[in-house]
C-alpha positions in Angstrom: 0.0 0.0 0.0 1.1 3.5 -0.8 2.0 6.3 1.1 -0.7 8.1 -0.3 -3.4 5.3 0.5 -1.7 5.3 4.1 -2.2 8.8 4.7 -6.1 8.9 3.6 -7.6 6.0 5.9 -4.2 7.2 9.0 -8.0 8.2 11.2 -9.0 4.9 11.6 -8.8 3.0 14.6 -5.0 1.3 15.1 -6.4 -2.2 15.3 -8.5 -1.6 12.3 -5.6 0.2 10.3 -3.1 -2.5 11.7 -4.8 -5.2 10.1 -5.3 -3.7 6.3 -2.0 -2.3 6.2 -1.3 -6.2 7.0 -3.2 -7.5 3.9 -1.3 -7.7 0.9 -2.9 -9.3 -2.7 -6.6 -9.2 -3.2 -8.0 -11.1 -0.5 -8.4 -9.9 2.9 -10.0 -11.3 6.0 -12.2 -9.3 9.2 -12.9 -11.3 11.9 -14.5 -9.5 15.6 -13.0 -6.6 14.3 -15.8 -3.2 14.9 -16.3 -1.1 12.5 -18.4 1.8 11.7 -19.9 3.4 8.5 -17.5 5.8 8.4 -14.8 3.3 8.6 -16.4 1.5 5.7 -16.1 3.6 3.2 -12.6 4.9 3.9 -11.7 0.6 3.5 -13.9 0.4 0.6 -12.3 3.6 -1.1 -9.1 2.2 -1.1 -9.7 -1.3 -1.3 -12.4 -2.1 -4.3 -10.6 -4.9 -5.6 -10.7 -7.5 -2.5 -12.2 -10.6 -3.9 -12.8 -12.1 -0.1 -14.8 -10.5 3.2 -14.9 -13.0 6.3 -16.9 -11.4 8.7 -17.7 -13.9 11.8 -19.5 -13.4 14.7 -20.9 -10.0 14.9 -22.8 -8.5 17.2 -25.6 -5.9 16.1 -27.5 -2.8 18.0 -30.2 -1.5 18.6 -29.3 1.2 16.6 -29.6 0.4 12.8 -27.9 3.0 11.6 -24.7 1.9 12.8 -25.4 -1.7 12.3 -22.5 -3.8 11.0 -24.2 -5.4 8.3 -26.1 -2.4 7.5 -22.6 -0.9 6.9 -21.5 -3.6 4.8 -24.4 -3.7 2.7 -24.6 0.0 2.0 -21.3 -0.4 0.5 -21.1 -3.7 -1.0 -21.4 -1.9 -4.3 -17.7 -0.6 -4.2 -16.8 -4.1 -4.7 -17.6 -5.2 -8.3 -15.2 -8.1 -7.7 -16.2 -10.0 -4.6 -16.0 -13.4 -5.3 -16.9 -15.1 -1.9 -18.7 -13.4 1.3 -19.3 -15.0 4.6 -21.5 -13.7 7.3 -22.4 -15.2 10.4 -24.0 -13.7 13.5 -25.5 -14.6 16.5 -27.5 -13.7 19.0 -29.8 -11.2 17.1 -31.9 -10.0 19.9 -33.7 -7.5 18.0 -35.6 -8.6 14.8 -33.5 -6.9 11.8 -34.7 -5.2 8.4 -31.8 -5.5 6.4 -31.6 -3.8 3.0 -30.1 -6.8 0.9 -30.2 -4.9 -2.6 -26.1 -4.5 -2.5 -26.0 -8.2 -3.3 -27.4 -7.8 -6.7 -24.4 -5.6 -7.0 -22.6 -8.8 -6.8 -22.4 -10.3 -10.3 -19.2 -12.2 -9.4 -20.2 -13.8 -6.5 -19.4 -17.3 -6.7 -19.4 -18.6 -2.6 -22.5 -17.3 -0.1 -22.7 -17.8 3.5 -25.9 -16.0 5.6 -25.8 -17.2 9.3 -27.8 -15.0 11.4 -28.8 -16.9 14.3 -31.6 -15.7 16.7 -35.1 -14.6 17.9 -34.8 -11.7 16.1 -33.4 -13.0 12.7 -36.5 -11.6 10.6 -36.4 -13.2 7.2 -35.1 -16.6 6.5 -33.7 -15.9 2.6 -33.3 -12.6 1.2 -34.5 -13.0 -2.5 -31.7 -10.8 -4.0 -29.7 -14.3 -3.7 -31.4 -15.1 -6.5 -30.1 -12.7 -8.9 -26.9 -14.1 -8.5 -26.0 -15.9 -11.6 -22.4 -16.9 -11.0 -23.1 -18.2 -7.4 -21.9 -21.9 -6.8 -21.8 -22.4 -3.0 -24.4 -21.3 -0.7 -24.7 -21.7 3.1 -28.0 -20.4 4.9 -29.7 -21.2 8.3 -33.5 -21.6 8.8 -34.2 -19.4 11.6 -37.6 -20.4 13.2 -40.2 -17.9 11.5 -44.3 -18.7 11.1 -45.0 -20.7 8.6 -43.0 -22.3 6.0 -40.3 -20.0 4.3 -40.7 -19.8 0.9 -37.5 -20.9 -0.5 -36.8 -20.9 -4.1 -33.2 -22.1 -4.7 -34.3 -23.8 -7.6 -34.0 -21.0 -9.2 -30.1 -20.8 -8.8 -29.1 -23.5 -11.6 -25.2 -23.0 -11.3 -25.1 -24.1 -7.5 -22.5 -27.1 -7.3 -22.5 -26.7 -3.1 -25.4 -26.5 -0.8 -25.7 -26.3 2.6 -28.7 -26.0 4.8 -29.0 -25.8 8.6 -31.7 -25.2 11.4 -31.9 -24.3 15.0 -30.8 -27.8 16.8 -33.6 -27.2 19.7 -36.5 -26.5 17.0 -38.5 -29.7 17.7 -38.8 -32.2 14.6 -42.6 -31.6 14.5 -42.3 -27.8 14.1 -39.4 -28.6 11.9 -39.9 -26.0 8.8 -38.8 -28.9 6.3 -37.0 -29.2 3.1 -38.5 -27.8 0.3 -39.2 -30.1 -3.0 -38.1 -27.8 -5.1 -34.6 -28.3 -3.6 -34.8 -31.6 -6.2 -34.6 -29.3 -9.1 -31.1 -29.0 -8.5 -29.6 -31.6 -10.7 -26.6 -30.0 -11.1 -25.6 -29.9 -6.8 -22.8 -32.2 -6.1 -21.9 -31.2 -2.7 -25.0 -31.1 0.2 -25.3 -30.3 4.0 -28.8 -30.8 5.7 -27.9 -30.1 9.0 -31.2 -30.5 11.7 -33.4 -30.2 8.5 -36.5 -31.8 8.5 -39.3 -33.1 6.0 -39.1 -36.5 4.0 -36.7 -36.0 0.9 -36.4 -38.4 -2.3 -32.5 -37.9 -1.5 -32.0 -39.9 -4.7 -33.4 -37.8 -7.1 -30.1 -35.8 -6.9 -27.8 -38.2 -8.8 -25.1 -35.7 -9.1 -24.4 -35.5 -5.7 -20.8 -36.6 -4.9 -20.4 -35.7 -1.3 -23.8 -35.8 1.1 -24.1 -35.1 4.8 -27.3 -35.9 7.3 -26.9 -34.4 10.3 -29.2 -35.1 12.7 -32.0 -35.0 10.7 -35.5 -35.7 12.5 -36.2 -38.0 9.7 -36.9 -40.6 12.1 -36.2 -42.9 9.0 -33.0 -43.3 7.0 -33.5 -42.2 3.3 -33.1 -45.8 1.3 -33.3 -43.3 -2.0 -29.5 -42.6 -1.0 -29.2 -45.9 -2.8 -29.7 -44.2 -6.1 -26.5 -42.4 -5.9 -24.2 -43.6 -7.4 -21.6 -41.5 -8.0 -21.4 -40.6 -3.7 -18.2 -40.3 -2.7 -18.5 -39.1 0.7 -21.4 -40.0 3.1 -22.0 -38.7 6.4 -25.0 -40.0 8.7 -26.7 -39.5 12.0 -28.8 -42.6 12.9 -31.4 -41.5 15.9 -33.3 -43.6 17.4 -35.6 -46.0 16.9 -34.0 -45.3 13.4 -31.1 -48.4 12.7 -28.5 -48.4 10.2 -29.3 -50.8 7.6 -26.3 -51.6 5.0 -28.6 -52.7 2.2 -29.5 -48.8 0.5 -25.4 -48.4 0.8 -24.8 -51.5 -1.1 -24.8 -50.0 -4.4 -22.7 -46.8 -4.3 -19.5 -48.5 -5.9 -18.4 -45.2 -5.6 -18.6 -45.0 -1.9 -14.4 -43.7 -0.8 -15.6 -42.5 3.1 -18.4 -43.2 5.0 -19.0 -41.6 8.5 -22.1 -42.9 11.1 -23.0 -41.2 14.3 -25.3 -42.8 16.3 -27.2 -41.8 19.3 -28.5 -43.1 22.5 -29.7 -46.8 21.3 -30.4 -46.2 17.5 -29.0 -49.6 15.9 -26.5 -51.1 13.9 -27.9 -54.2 12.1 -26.5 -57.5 11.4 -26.1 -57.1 7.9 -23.3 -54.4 8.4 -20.8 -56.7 7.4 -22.1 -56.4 3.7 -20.2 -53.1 3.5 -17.4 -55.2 2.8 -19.0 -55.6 -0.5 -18.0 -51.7 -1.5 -14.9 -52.1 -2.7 -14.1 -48.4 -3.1 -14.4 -47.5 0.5 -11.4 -46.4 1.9 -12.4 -44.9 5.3 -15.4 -45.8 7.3 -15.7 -44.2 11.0 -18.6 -45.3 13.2 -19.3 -42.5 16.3 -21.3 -43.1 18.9 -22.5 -40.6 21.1 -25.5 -41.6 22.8 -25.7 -43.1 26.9 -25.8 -46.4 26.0 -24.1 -48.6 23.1 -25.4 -48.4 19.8 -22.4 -49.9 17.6 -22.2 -53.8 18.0 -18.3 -54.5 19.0 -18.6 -57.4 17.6 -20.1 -56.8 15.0 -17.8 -53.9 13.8 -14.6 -56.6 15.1 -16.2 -59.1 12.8 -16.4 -56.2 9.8 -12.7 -55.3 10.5 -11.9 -58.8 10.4 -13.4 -58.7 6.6 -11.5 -55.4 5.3 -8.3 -57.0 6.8 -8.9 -60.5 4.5 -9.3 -58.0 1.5 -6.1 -56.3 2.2 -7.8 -53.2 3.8 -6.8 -53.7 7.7 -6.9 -50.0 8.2 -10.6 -48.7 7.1 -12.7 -49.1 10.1 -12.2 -46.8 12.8 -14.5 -46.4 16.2 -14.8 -43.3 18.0 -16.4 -43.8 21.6 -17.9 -40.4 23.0 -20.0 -40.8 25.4 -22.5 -38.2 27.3 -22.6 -37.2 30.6 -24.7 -38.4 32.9 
């Protein structure tokens, strides 16, 4: 940076000015780090070409008008060439009305992250996502609003990554559910459903390469995963009276890693030994977290016994964390 750039943001606050003056390149990273309007658009005058703002755990005011992401969306327009922008904040405790239109501003905006966690995180999607032609990876939340959100990601055809979480102590029946449209994304290779409710034909996305169920209140594994057959990476939470049944996974030839967490006395069944069958898989970890034991030792010594006749001694791992009483 010159000595001219120096001199015209020098009235910024020294941890502020510290970190820029640190930044070299186009991409630039703000983490916990406060700072006003004004602030803003000294940084943005001087710094239109970053391709990367990290902003992560924010805290907001009562007072809008000096709102950090009020700040950073007046001004998102001084920076045509933003590539990726991450926001997450927490504990909203007043509901926000957040003007979104400087993300259609963003016409190179390939990776998206909205987090805002909260009673007061007003609406669940801002619809200016949608007008974002180049975007390929979007993160949201669904905060807990009345009635189902009307979500229409369909309409984004170039998304290759998808992820989708929603408050872990919503209860499954209020659960706000996964949308059908969401199928209409042939294209999605990569997709998070974390705490999301709602039956989904899982299978219809036969693109998909990586997948990961998280705790979903499901209440009944998705056999459709069998249709995928280009999965590379599967991650699973089996909650009870749910069981892991090996048969759906038998035909993803694919299949390199496979992860299962189980909970309190979901089930492994006997037929876990079939996995042996996938001769692709190169890592499988079995977690269990619940109070009592849901993974069969011996069934899990008698699959590693298996891997290790093939030649493939080292794929099974167990991970043993156990709550608190």
């Amino acid at each position: 940076m010159n000595t001219k750039s120096q001199a015209s943001i020098s009235s910024l606050p020294d941890d502020v000015l510290a970190l820029i003056l640190s930044k070299t390149g186009k991409k630039a990273r703000l983490r916990d780090v406060p700072l006003v309007c004004l602030a803003w658009r000294r940084i943005a005058e001087q710094l239109t070409t970053w391709e990367t703002i990290d902003l992560r755990s924010i805290s907001y005011s009562a007072d809008f008008e000096e709102g950090h992401l009020l700040c950073l969306m007046d001004h998102l327009v001084l920076f045509p060439e933003l590539q990726s922008l991450r926001i997450d904040c927490k504990d909203t405790a007043e509901e926000l009305f957040v003007d979104w239109t400087g993300l259609t501003n963003l016409h190179k905006l390939e990776n998206l992250r909205i987090y805002i966690w909260g009673p007061g995180s007003g609406e669940v999607l801002p619809p200016e996502i949608y007008t974002l032609s180049a975007l390929t990876q979007l993160a949201f939340c669904l905060a807990w609003v009345e009635g189902k959100p009307a979500l229409k990601v369909s309409q984004l055809r170039s998304l290759r990554s998808l992820r989708i979480e929603e408050d872990e102590d919503l209860h499954p029946d209020a659960s706000l559910g996964v949308p059908e449209q969401l199928l209409l994304l042939a294209a999605v290779q990569a997709l998070v459903l974390k705490y999301v409710g709602g039956d989904l034909c899982i299978g219809q996305l036969t693109s998909l390469t990586s997948l990961h169920l998280n705790q979903c209140p499901l209440w009944r594994f998705p056999t459709s995963v069998s249709l995928l057959t280009q999965l590379e990476v599967l991650h699973i939470d089996i909650i009870w009276p749910d069981k892991l049944r090996a048969r759906p996974l038998l035909t993803l030839n694919s299949l390199q890693t496979l992860t299962v967490r189980c909970y309190d006395d979901s089930k492994v069944s006997r037929n876990i030994g079939d996995l042996q069958q996938l001769t692709s898989l190169r890592r499988v970890v079995f977690e269990d977290v619940g109070e009592l034991e849901a993974v069969s030792q011996e069934r899990l010594a008698a699959l590693q016994a298996r891997f290790v006749q093939q030649g493939r001694g080292g794929v099974i791992k167990l991970v043993i964390k156990r709550k608190s009483r």
